[in-house]
C-alpha positions in Angstrom: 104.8 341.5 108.9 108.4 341.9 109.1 109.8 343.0 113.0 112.3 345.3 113.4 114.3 346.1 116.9 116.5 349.7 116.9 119.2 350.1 119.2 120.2 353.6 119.7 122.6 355.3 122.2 121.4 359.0 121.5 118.8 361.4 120.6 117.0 358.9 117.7 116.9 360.9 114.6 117.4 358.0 112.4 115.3 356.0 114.7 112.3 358.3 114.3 112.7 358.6 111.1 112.8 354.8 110.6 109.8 354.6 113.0 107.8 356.9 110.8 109.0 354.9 107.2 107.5 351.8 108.8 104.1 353.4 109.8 103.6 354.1 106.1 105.0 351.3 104.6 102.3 348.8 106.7 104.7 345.3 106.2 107.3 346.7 108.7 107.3 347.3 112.6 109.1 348.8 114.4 108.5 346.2 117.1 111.2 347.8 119.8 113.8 350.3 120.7 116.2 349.3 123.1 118.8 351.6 124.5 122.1 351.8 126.9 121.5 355.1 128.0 118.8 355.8 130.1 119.5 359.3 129.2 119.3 359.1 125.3 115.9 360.8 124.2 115.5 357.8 121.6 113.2 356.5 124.8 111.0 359.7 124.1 110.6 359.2 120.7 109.7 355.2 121.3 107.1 356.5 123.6 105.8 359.3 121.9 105.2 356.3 118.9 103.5 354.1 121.7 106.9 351.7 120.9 108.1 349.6 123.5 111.7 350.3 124.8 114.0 348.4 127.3 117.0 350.3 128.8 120.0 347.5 129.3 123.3 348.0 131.3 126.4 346.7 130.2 126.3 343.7 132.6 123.5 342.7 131.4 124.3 343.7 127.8 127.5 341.2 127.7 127.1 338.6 130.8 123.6 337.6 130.4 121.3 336.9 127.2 118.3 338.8 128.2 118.1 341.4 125.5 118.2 338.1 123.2 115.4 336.6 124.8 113.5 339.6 124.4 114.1 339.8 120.5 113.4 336.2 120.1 110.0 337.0 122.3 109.5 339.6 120.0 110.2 337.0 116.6 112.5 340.2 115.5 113.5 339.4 111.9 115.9 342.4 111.6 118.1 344.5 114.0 118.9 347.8 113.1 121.5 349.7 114.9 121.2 353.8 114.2 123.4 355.5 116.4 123.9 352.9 119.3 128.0 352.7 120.4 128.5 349.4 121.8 130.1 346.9 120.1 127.3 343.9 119.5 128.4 340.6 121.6 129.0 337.6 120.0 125.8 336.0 121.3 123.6 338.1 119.5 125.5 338.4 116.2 125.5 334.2 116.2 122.0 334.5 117.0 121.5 337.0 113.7 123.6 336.0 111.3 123.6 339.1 108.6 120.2 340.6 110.5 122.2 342.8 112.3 123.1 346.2 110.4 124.7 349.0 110.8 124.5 353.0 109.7 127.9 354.8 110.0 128.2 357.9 108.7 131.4 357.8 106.5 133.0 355.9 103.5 133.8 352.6 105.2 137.0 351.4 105.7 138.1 355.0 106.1 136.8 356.6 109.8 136.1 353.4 111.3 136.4 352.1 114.4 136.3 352.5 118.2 135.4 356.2 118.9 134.6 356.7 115.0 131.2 357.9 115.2 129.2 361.2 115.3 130.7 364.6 115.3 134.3 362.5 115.7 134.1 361.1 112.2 133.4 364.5 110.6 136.0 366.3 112.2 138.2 363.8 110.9 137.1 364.1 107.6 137.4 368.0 107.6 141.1 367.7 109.1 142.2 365.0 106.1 140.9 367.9 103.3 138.6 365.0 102.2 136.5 366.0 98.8 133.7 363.6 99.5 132.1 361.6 102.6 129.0 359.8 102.9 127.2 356.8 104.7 128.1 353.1 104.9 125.2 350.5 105.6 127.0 347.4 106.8 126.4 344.1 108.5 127.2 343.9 112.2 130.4 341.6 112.9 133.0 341.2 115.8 134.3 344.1 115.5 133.5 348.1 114.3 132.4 348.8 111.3 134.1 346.1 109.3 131.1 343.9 108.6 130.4 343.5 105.0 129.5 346.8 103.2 125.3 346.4 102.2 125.1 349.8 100.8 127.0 353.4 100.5 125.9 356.7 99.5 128.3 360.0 98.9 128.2 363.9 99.5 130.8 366.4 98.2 133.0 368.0 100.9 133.5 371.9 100.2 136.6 373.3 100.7 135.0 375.6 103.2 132.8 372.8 104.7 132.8 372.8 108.7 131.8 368.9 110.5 128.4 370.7 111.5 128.3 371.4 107.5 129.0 367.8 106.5 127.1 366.6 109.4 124.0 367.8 107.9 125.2 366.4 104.6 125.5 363.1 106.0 122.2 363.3 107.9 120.4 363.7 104.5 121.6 361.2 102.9 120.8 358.9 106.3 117.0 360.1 106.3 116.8 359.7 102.3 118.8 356.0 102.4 118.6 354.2 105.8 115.1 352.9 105.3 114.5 352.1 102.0 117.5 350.2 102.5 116.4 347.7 105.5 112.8 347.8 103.8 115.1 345.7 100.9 117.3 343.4 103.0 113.6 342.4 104.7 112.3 341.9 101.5 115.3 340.1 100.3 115.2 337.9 103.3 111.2 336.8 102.5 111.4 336.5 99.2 
């Protein structure tokens, strides 16, 4: 059985939706959700699956190495990040080396970065008259969204297209994509 933790900042969409692909697939769990927003309704959706959650503050995030001894508690094989806005400490990427990914939802290198994400990074896209966007799966490194680029998917931007519009594009191709694609870096990484 292959162990997957999901850190999320936010309401979980791709988290559920994850959640739900492992049920049916039987050789992945979704083992944990942690969170840094005691807010974020990702903690509803972890309990409405009966999924434990942990909710972390930033000290405790960067100055200790408690979330890490809960994943290695855990044996977590994969980390998946969907939505979750901190950048990931050093610690825990040395700990993971390239089992730490990431789902942005844009065309990697362009709309990355600090305050790239969500509703931001369509907005952008809109204002730059962009004809297509997408999703970038990527590995977690030192800094946002410049790990190495696992997997990308693309949507056609309308000339008429608002960031609610693409957003829903984008989401699409996140629920069709996200999963299939950590069920294959798992199974890369057992075979």
């Amino acid at each position: 059985m292959n162990k997957i933790a999901i850190f999320a900042s936010g309401s979980g969409t791709n988290a559920e939706n994850i959640i739900k692909f492992c049920k049916e697939n039987k050789k992945i769990e979704t083992s944990s959700i942690f969170s840094n927003n005691k807010n974020a309704y990702v903690i509803q959706r972890a309990i409405n699956h009966d999924i434990d959650y942990y909710i972390f503050s930033r000290t405790e995030f960067y100055e200790t190495e408690k979330i890490l001894d809960i994943l290695k508690q855990q044996q977590i094989d994969l980390i998946v990040l969907a939505g979750f806005l901190w950048l990931i400490p050093e610690y825990l990427i040395d700990a993971y080396p390239n089992r730490i990914i990431n789902l942005h939802p844009a065309l990697l290198p362009k709309y990355g970065g600090k305050g790239m994400y969500g509703m931001n990074v369509h907005k952008a896209v809109v204002e730059n008259k962009e004809q297509e966007t997408g999703i970038t799966i990527h590995y977690v490194n030192k800094e946002y969204d410049k790990g190495n680029i696992i997997f990308q998917a693309k949507c056609p931007v309308l000339p008429d297209d608002k960031p609610e519009d693409i957003a829903k594009k984008v989401h699409e191709l996140e629920y069709v994509h996200f999963p299939k694609i950590i069920k294959k870096i798992l199974d890369h990484y057992k075979s």
